[in-house]
C-alpha positions in Angstrom: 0.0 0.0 0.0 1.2 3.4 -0.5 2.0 6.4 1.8 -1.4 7.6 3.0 -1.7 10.9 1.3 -3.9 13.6 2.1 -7.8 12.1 1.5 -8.8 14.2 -1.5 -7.6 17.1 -2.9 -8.4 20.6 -1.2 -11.0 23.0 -2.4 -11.5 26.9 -2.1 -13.1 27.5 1.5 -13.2 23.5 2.9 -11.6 22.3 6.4 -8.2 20.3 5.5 -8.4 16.7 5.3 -7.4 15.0 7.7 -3.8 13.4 7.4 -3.2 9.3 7.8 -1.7 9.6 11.0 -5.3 10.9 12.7 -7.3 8.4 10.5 -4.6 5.2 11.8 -5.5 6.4 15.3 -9.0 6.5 14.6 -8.7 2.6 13.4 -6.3 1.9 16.7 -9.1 3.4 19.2 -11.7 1.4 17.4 -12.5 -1.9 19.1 -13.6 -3.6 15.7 -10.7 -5.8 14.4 -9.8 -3.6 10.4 -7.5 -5.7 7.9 -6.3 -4.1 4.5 -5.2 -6.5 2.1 -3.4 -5.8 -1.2 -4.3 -7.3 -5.1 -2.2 -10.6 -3.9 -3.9 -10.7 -0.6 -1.0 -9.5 1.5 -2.2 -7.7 4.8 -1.5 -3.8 4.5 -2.8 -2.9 7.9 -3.6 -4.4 10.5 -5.1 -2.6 13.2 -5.3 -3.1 17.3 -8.6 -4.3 16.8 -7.2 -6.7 14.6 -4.4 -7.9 17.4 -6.5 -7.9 20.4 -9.1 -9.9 18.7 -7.1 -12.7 16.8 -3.7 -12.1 18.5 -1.5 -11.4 16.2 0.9 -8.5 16.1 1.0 -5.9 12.8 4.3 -6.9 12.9 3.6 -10.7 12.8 1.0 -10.2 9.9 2.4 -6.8 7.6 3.5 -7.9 4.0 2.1 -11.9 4.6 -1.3 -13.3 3.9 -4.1 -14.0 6.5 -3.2 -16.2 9.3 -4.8 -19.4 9.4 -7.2 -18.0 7.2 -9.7 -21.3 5.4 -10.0 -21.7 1.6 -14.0 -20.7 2.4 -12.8 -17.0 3.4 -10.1 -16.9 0.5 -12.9 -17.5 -2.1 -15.0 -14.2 -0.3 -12.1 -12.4 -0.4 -12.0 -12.7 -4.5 -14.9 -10.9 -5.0 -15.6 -7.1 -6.5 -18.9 -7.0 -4.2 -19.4 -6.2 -0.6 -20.4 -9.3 1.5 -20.7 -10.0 5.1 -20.9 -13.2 6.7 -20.3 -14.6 10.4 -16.8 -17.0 10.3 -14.8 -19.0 12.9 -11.6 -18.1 13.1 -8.7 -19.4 14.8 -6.9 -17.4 17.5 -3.0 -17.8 18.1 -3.9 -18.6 21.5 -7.0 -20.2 23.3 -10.0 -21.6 21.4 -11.4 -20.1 18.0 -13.8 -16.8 18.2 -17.0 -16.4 16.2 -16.7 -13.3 13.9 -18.9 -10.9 11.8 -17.3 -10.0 8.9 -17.8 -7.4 6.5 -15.8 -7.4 2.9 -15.4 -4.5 0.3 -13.5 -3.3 -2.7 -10.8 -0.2 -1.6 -9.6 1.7 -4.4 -6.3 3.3 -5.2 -5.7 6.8 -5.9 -6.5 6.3 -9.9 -9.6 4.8 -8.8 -8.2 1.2 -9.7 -9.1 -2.1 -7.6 -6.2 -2.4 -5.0 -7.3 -5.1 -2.6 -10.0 -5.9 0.0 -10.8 -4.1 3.8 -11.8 -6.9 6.1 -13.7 -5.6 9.0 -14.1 -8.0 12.3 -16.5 -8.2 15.2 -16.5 -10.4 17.8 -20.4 -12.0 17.9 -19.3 -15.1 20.4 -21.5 -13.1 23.5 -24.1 -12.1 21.4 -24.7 -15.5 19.4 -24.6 -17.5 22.9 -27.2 -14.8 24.5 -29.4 -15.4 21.1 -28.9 -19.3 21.9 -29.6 -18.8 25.5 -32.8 -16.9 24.3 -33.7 -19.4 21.5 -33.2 -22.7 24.7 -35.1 -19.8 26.9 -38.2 -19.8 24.2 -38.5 -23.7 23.6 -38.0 -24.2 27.3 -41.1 -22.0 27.9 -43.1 -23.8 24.9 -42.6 -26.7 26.4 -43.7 -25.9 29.8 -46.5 -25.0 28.1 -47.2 -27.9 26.1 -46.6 -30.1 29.4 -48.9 -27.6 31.0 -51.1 -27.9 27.9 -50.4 -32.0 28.1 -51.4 -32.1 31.7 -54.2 -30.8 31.4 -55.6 -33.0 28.7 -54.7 -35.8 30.8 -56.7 -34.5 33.8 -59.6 -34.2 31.3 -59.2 -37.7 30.2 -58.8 -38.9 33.8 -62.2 -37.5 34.8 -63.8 -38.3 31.4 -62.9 -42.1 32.6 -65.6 -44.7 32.9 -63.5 -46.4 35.6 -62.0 -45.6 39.0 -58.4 -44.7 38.7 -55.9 -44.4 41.0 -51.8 -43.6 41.0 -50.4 -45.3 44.0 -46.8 -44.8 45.4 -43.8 -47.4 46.5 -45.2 -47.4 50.5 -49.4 -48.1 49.1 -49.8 -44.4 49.5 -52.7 -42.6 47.2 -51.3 -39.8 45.2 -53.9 -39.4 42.7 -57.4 -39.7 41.8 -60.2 -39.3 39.5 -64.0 -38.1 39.9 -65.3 -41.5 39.7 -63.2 -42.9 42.8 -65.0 -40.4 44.8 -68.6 -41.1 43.6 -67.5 -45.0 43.5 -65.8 -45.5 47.2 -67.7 -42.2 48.7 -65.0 -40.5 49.7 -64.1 -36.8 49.1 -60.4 -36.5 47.0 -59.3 -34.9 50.8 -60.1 -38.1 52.9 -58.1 -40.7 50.1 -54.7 -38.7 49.4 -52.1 -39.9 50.8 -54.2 -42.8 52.7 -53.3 -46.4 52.0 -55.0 -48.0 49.6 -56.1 -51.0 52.0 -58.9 -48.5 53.0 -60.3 -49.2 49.7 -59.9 -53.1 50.1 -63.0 -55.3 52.8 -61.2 -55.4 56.2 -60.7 -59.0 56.2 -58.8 -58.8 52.8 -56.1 -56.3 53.8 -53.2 -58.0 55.7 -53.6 -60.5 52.4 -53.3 -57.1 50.3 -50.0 -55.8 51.8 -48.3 -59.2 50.7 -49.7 -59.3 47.0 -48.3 -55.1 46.8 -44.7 -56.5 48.1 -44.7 -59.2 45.5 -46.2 -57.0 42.8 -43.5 -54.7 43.6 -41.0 -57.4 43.6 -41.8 -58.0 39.6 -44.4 -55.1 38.2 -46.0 -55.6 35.2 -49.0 -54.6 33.3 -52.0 -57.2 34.3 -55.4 -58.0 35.6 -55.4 -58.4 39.2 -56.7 -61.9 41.1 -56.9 -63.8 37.5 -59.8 -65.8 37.9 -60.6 -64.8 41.6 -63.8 -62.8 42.3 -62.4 -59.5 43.7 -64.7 -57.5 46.0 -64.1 -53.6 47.3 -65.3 -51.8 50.3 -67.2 -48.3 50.1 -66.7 -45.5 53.3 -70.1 -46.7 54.4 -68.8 -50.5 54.9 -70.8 -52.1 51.6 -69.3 -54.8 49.3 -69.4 -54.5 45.6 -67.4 -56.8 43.2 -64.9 -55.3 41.0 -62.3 -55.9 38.3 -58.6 -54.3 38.7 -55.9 -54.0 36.2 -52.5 -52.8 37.3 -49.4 -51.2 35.4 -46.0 -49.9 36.8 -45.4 -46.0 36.0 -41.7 -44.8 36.7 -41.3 -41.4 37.8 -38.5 -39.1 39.3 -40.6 -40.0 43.0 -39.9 -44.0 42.2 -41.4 -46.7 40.4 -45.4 -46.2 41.3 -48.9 -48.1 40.5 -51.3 -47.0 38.1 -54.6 -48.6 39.1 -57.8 -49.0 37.4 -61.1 -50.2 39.2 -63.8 -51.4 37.5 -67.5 -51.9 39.2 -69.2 -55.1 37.8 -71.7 -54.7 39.9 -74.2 -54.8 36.9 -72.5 -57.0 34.9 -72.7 -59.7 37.5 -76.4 -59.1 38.2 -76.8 -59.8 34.6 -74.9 -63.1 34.3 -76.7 -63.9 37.4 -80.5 -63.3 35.4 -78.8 -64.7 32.4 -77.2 -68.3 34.4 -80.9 -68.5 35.6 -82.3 -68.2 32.4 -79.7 -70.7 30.9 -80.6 -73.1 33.3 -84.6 -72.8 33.0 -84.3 -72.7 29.4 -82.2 -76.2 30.1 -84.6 -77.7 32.7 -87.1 -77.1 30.1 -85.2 -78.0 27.6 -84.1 -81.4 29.3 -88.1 -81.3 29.7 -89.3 -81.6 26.1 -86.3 -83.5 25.1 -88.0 -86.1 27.7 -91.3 -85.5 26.2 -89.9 -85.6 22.9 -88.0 -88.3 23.8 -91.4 -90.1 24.9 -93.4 -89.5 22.0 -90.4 -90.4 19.4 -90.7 -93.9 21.2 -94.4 -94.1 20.8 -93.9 -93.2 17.4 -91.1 -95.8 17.1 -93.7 -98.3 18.9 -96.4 -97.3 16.2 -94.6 -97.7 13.3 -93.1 -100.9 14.9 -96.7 -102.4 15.2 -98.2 -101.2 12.2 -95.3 -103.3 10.2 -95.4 -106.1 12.2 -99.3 -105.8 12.4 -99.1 -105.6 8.3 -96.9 -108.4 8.0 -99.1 -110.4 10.1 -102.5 -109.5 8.3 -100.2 -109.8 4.7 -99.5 -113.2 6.3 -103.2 -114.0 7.2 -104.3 -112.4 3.7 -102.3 -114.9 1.5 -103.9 -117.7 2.7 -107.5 -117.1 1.2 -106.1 -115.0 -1.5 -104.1 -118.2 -2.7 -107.3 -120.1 -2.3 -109.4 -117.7 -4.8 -106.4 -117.9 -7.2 -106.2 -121.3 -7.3 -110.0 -122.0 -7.7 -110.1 -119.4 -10.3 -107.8 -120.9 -12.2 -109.2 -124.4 -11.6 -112.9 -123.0 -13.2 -111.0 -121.7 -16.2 -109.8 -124.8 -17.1 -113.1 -126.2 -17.0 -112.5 -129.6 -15.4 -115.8 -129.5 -13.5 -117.9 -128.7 -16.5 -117.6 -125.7 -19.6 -118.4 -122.2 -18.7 -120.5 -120.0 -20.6 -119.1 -116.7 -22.1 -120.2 -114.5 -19.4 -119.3 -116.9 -16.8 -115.5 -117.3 -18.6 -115.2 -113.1 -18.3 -116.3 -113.3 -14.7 -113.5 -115.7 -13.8 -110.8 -113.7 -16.0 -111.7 -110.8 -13.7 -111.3 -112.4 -10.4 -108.1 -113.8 -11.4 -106.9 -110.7 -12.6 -108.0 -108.4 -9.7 -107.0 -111.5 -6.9 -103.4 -111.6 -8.5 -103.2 -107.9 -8.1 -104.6 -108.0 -4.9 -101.9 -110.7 -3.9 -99.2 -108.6 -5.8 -100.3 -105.5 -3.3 -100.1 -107.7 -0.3 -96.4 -109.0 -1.5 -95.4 -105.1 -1.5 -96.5 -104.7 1.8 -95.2 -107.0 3.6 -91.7 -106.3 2.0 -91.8 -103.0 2.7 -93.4 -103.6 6.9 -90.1 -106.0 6.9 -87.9 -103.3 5.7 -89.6 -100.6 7.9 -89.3 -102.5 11.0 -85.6 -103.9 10.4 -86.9 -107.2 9.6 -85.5 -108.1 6.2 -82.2 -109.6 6.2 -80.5 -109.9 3.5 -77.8 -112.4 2.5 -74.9 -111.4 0.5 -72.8 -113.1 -1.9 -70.9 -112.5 -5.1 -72.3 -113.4 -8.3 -71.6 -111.9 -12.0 -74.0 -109.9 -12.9 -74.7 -110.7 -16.4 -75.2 -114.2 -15.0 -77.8 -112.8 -12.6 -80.0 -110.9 -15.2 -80.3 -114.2 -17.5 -82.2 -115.8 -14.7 -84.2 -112.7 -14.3 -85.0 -112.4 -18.1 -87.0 -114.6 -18.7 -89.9 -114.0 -16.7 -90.0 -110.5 -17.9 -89.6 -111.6 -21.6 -92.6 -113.5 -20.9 -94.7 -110.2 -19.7 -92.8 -108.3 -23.1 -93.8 -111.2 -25.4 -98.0 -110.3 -24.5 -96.9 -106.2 -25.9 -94.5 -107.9 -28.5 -91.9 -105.9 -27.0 -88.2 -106.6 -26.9 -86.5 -107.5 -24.3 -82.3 -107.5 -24.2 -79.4 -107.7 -22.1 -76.0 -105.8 -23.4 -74.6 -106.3 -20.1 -70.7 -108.2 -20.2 -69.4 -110.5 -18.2 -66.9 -110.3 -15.5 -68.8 -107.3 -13.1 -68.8 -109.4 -10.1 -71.0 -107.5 -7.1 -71.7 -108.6 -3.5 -75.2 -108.1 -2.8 -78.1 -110.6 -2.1 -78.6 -112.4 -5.2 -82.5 -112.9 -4.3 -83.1 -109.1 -3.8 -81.3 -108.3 -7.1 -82.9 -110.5 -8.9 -86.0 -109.1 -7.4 -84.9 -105.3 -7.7 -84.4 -106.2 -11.8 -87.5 -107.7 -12.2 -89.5 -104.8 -10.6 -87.6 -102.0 -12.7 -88.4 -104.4 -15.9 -91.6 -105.5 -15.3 -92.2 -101.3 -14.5 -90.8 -100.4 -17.8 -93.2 -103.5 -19.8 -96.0 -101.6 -18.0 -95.3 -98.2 -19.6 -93.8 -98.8 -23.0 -96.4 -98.9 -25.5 -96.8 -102.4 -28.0 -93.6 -102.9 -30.2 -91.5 -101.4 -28.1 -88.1 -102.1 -26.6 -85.7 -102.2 -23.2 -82.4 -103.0 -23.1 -80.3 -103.7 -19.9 -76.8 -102.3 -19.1 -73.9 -102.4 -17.0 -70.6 -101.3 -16.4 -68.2 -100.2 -13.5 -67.8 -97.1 -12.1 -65.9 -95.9 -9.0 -66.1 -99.2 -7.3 -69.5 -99.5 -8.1 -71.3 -101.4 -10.9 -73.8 -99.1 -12.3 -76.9 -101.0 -13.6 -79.6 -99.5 -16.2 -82.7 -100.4 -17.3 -83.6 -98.3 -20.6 -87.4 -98.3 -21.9 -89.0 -96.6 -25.2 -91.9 -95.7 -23.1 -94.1 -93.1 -22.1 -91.2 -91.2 -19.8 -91.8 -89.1 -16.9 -92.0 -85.4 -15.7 -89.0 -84.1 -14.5 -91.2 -83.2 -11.1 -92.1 -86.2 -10.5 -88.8 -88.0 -10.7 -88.3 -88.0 -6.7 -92.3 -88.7 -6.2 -92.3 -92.0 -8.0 -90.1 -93.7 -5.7 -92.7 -92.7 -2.5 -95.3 -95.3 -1.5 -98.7 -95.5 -3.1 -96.9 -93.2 -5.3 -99.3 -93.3 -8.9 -98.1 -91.2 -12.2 -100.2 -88.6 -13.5 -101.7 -87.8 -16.8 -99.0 -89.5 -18.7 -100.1 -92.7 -18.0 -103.4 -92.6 -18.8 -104.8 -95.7 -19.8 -102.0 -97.8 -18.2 -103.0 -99.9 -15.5 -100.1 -98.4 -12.8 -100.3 -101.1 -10.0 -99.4 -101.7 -6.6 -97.7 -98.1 -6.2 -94.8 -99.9 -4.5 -92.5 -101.3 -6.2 -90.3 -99.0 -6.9 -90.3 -98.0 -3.7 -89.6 -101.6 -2.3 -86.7 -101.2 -4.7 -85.4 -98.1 -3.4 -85.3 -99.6 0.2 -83.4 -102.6 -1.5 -80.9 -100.8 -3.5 -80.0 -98.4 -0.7 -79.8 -101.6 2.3 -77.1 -102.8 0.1 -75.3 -99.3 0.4 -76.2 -98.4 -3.2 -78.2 -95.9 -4.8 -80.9 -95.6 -7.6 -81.8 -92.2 -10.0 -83.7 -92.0 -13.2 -83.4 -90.0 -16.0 -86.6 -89.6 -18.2 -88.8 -87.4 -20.4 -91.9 -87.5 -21.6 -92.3 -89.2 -24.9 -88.6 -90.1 -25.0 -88.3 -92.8 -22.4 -87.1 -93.3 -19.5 -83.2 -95.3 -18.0 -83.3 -96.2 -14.1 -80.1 -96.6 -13.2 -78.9 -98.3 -9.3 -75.4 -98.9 -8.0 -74.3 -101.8 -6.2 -70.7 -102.0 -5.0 -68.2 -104.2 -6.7 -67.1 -107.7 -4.8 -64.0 -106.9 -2.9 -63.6 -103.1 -3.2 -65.0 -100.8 -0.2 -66.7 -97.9 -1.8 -64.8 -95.1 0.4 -61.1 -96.4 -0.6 -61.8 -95.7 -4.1 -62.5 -92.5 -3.4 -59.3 -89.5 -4.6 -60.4 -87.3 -1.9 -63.1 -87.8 1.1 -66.4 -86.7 0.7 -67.9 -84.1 3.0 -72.0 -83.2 3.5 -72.6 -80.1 4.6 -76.0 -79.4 6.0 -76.4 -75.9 6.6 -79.2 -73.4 5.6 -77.0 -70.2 5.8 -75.4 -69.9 2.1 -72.4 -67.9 4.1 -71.8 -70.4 6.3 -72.6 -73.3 3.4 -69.6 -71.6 1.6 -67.4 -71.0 4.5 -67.2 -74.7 5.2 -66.8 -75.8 1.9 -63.8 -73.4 2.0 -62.1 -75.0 4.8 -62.8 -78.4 3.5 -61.9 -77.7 -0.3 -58.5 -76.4 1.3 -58.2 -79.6 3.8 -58.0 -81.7 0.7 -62.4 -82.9 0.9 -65.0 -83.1 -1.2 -67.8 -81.6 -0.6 -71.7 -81.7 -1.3 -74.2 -79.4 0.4 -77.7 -79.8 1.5 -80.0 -76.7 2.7 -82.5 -78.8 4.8 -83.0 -82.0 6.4 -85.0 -83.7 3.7 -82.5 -82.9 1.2 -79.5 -84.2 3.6 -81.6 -87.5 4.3 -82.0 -88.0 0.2 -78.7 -87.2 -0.9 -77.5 -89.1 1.8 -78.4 -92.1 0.1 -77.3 -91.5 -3.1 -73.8 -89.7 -2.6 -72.7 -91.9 0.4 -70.6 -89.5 2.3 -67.7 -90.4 4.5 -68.9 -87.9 6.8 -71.4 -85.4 7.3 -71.8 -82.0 9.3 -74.9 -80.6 10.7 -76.2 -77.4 11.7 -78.9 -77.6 14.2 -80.9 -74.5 13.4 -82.4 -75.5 10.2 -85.9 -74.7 9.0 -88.4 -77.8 8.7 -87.0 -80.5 10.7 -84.4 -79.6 13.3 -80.9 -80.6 13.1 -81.4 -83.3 16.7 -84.8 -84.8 14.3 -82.2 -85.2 11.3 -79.4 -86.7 13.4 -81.9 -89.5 14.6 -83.1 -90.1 10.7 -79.5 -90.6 10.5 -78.8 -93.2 12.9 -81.7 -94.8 12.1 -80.8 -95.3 7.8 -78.7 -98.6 7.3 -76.2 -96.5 5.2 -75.8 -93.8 7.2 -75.9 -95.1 11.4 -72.0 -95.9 11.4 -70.8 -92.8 9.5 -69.4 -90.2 11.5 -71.4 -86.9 12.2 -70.3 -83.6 13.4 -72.2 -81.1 14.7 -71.3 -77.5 13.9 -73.9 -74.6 15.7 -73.8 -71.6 16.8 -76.7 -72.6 19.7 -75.8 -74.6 23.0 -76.9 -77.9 22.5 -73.8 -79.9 23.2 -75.5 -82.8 25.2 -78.3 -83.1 23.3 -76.8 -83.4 20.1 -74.3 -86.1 21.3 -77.7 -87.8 23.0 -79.1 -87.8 19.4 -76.2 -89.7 17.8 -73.7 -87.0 17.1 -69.7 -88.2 17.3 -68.4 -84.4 18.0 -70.2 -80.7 19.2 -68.1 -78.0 17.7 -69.9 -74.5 18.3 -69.7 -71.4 16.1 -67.3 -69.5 15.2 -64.4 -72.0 14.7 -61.5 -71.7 13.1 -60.3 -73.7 10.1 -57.1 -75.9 11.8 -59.6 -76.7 14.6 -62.7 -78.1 12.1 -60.2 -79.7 10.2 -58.3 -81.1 13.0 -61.6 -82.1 14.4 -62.8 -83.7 10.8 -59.8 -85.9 10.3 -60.0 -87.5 13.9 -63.0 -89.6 12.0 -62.6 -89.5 8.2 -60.3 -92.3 6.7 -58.7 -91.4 3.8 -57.9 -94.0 0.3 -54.7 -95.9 1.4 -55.4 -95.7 5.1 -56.1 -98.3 7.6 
């Protein structure tokens, strides 16, 4: 830097400037810290303030660059535009001060760029009382905000349902809502700093003191007295019962007890109306289960004598009937003298109507045999092409009067066990049927094949056929066909029912599939010699009988998943009819069911030859545990339930193909 000269030039009637010497003092007595620097950033002065505030000497500093000045300041100092910034810059001694800085252009005297004047201030005092100030400010927020946070927790302590109390190390109270003033009657006053064994019935307390030392011993959050009935103690001396739940709170005071109280008083007065209720709605219950119970065996008992009193009076019947038949047929063979042609059309019709009258007592007393549990049968294996050629030709003989054909395409080698009688019988009452209703010159044709470990069976006709509404009603006693049969002397109305009862005693099943004008094929199962129906089976079969479709697909969601088979039924009557003709290896049953209950179903159940051994499972959203397993069920699983414990429950009784 040059010699300071003279600051300006002088003009006509102005003060003289002043010289360098008064302006250097004026930069000495000023307690900010003033650096010049030069093009190359050499320092040019350096003032007191400079010294006293970094502590270096002119003399240490004139004619060198900054001391231990950062690349970040070198960068501001190479700049033709005033800045100012706050830095930290080292001292020579002691710790680094905090600085304002102010940097600007100085010109030299031909008004060219000759450096940069740095100008310092100390800020360390007045940055730590900003801090201080700043610390101040959030300190008073958050007083506020706890104030502000207290007082929301007071209004959630007195908005509480329950009692609640904070209780210290030695059992003392030290807080308290509202509601454990109004529930124990005392005033907030009376229960500060009292024990809380004041709270508990007299004879409890000494007990109380040990649990609060052990609770202490290992806090934690729980319900206090598990399953014990708790009881507390009012100021005026009355018992309520009450549920407690406990949880440890640390604070600067210790570790203390939050507790909450809970009167049950109304909730127990309520189980108590609702245990009586339960148990009048089960002495009644047990009460018309009796009754029921009662007239289910006087039903039983009915039934049981009407078929044993038909079989006895079919019995007694036969013998007269077999009397008339013969004599009949004696008279038309005219032994004892020729009848006249009115005489010869009189015999015709008592043979006719006494061999349908003997055909109808036949019927009857198969099916009061089958009804009362009477009809054994006695199985064998037998081909069952062989069996139909002994069958044929009795009902070739009833075709050959309606020139109507008669043939069997079954093969050889289906080998059944069934009772070779009753086959022969079930054949000859689905062939006979179709002879009945197909018209003259028509034809039926037998077939067979195997299926499943079955050997499916059908009788096909070129008949009249059937309406698809009455393919269920046909197979009911007394059942007669409507208007497509006119003209057709129907029968007995039993025999295909007797046939149903046969098929399905031999653990087989029997549908028909029909039309009228086009015919109709009956088509029964019977299982194969050797092979046990449920083994041949990929996956177990599953009934569900539920009325809720929710539920319905619910559990054919868990079973479907459990590796089953499902079919569902919606009622009773629908479960004891597909029963019969899907054979399930187990079935589940919902006792609230529209039309018969689910305890009347269970009983059908047990009673139906194919269905008594198979395992049932109740699954109910109503409490009838005991009553359903009284009715024949093998296991009472009530609603909800989860999948793994219905399946668990399921394969307990369901064996699967390959297993023992």
């Amino acid at each position: 830097m040059k010699e300071m000269e003279p600051l300006g030039t002088q003009k006509a009637g102005a003060e003289p400037p002043l010289s360098l010497s008064v302006l250097r003092q004026m930069l000495d007595k000023s307690p900010l810290a003033t650096v010049a620097l030069d093009r190359g950033g050499l320092v040019r002065l350096w003032s007191n303030g400079a010294a006293n505030l970094l502590g270096w000497t002119e003399a240490e500093t004139l004619g060198r660059p900054l001391p231990a000045a950062s690349g970040l300041l070198d960068i501001r100092l190479h700049t033709s535009v005033e800045q100012f910034f706050e830095f930290v810059w080292p001292r020579k001694a002691g710790s680094p001060v905090q600085v304002g800085c102010s940097v600007s252009p100085w010109l030299d005297d031909d008004g060219q760029p000759g450096g940069q004047i740095v100008i310092m201030v100390d800020v360390t005092a007045q940055r730590k009382l900003e801090q201080e100030r700043v610390a101040l400010m959030e300190n008073e927020q958050l007083a506020r905000e706890q104030i502000k946070a207290e007082g929301r927790f007071r209004e959630l302590l007195e908005a509480a349902p329950d009692a609640i109390f904070e209780v210290d190390s030695e059992g003392r109270i030290v807080l308290l809502n509202a509601v454990a003033e109004k529930m124990f009657g005392y005033s907030r006053e009376e229960l500060l700093g009292e024990r809380v064994e004041l709270l508990i019935p007299f004879d409890h307390r000494e007990k109380h003191v040990r649990h609060r030392s052990a609770y202490s011993a290992h806090p934690s959050t729980r319900p206090m007295g598990g399953d014990l009935e708790l009881s507390a103690q009012r100021k005026d001396g009355t018992r309520f019962p009450v549920e407690i739940s406990l949880s440890p709170v640390h604070s600067e005071g210790g570790m203390r007890v939050s507790v909450i109280v809970r009167d049950v008083t109304d909730r127990k007065l309520t189980e108590q109306k609702i245990r009586a209720m339960h148990e009048e709605f089960t002495r009644e219950l047990s009460a018309t289960n009796q009754q029921l119970e009662l007239r289910n065996r006087e039903v039983e008992r009915a039934n049981r004598l009407k078929s044993e009193f038909l079989a006895s009076m079919s019995h007694e019947l036969r013998t007269p009937l077999h009397t008339i038949i013969g004599f009949s047929e004696l008279l038309k063979e005219e032994l004892e003298g020729p009848l006249n042609e009115k005489q010869r059309r009189f015999m015709d019709h008592i043979h006719q109507d006494s061999r349908h009258l003997l055909e109808l007592i036949n019927g009857i007393l198969d099916l009061s045999k089958i009804e009362a549990g009477r009809l054994d049968l006695h199985p064998e294996q037998f081909d069952v092409a062989e069996a139909l050629q002994e069958s044929l030709p009795s009902a070739r003989a009833l075709g050959a009067q309606k020139s109507i054909v008669i043939e069997s395409l079954a093969p050889g080698g289906i080998v059944v066990r069934a009772d070779r009688t009753r086959f022969k019988e079930i054949l000859y009452n689905l062939l006979s049927n179709a002879v009945k209703f197909t018209p003259n010159g028509g034809r039926i044709w037998i077939e067979a094949k195997e299926s499943g470990g079955f050997a499916a069976i059908s009788v096909t006709d070129t008949g009249l056929g059937i309406a698809a509404e009455e393919h269920e009603s046909i197979f009911q006693e007394f059942y007669q066909v409507g208007a497509t049969t006119r003209g057709v002397r129907e029968g007995t109305g039993l025999g295909l029912a007797i046939t149903k009862r046969l098929v399905e005693q031999h653990g087989g099943r029997i549908e028909v599939e029909s039309e009228p004008g086009k015919g109709s094929r009956f088509t029964l199962t019977l299982p194969l010699a050797g092979v046990d129906p449920v083994s041949v089976r990929e996956r177990p079969l599953i009934m569900i009988v539920e009325d809720e479709p929710g539920a319905q697909e619910l559990l054919a969601g868990y079973l479907k998943a459990g590796g089953y088979d499902t079919v569902v039924c919606a009622n009773a009557d629908d479960a004891l009819r597909k029963s019969n003709e899907c054979l399930p290896d187990a079935i589940t049953v919902d006792l609230m069911m529209p039309g018969r209950s689910g305890l009347q179903l269970l009983r059908e159940l047990r009673k139906m030859p194919q269905t008594k051994a198979l395992p049932i499972l109740v699954v109910s959203g109503v409490d009838e545990e005991a009553s359903a397993l009284a009715f024949g069920a093998d296991l009472y699983l009530s609603k909800p339930l989860t999948k793994e414990v219905f399946l668990k429950s399921l394969d307990q009784y369901v064996r699967r193909a390959g297993q023992r």
